[in-house]
MDAnalysis code that builds the backbone (N, CA, C; Angstrom):
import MDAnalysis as mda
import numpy as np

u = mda.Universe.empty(132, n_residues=44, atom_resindex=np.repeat(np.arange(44), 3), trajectory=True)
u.add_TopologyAttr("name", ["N", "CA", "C"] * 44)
u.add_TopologyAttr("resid", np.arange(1, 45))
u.add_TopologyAttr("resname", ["UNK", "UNK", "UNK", "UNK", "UNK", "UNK", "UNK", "UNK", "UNK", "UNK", "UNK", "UNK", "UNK", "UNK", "UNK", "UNK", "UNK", "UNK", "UNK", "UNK", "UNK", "UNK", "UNK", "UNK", "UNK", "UNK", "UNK", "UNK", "UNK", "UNK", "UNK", "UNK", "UNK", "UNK", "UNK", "UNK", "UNK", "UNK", "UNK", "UNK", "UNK", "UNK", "UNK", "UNK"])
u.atoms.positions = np.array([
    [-3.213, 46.706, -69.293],
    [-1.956, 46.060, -69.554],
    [-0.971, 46.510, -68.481],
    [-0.325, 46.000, -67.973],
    [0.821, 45.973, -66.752],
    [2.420, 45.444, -67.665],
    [2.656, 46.636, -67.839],
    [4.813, 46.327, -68.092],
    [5.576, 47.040, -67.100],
    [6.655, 45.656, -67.186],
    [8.039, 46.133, -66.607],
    [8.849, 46.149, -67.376],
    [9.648, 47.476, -67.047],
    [10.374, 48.133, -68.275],
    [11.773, 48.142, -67.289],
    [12.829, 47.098, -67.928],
    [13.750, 47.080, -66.824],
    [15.084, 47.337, -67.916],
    [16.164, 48.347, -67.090],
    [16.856, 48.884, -67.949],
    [17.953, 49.026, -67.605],
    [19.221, 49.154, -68.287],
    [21.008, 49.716, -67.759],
    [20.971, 50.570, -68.482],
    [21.472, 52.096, -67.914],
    [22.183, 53.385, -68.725],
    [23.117, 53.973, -68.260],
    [24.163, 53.751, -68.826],
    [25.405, 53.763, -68.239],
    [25.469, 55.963, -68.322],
    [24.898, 56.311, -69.784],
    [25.470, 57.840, -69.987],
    [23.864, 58.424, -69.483],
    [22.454, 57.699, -69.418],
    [21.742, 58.374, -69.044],
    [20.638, 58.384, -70.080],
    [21.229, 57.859, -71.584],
    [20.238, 58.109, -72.781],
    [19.268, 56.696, -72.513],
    [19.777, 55.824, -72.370],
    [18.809, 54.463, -72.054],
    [17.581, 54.881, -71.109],
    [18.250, 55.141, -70.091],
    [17.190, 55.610, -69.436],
    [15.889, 57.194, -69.671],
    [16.501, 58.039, -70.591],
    [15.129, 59.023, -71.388],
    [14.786, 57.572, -72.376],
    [15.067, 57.021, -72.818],
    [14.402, 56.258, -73.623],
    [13.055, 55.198, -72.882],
    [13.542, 54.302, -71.544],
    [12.896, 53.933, -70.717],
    [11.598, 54.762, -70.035],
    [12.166, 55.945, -69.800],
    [10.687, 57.082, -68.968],
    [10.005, 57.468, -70.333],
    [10.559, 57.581, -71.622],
    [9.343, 57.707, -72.602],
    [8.397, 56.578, -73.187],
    [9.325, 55.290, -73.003],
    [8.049, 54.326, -73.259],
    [7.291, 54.011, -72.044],
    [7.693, 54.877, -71.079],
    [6.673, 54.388, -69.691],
    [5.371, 55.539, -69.725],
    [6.089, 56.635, -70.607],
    [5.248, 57.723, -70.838],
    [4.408, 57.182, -71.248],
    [4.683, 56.982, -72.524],
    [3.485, 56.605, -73.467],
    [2.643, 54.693, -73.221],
    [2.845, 53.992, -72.439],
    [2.140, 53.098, -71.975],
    [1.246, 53.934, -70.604],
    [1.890, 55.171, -70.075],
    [0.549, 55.543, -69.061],
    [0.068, 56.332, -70.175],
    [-0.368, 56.707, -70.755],
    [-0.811, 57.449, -71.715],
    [-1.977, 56.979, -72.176],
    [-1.577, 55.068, -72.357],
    [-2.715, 54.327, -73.283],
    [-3.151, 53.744, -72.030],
    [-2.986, 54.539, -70.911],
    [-4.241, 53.811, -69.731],
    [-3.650, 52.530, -69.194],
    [-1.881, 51.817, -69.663],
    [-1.322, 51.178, -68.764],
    [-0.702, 51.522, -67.529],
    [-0.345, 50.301, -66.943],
    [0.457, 50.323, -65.936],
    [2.107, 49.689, -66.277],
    [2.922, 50.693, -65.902],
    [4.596, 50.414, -66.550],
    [4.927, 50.893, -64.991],
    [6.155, 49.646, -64.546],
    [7.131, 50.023, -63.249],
    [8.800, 50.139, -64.405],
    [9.185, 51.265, -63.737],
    [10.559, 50.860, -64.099],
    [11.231, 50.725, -63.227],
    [12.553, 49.824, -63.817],
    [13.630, 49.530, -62.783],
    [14.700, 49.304, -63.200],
    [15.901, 50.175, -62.625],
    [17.447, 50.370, -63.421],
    [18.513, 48.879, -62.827],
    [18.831, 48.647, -63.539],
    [19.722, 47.557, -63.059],
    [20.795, 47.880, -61.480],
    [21.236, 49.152, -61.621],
    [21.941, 49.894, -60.567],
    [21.117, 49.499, -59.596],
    [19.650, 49.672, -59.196],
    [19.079, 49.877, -58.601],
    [18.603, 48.435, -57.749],
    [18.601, 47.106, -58.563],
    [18.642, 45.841, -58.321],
    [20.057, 45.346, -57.819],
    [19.328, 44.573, -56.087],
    [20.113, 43.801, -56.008],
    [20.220, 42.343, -55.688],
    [21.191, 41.848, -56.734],
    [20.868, 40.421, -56.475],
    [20.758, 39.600, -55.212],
    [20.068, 38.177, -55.083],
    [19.524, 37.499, -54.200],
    [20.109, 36.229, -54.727],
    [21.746, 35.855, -54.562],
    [21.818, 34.713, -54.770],
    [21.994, 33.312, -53.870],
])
C-alpha cells in the first residue's frame, strides 16, 4: 500500500500526529510520503 499523508501544523501537534500514522503504515510494510503544506508550493 503507498499513502500520502499531507498535512498543516501550525503549533507542531498535527504534525506528531502525521509522523505517527506514517509510523505505523511503515510498520505494516507500507509506503507513506509526508508533506507539510509550508513545504508546498503552488503552480498556478
Amino acid at each position: 500500500m503507498r499513502v500520502c499523508v499531507v498535512y498543516y501544523s501550525q503549533t507542531g501537534n498535527t504534525k506528531k500526529m502525521a509522523e505517527a500514522i506514517s509510523k505505523g503504515i511503515k510498520e505494516a510494510n507500507g509506503q507513506c510520503d509526508l508533506f507539510s503544506l509550508r513545504e508546498v508550493t503552488p503552480r498556478w
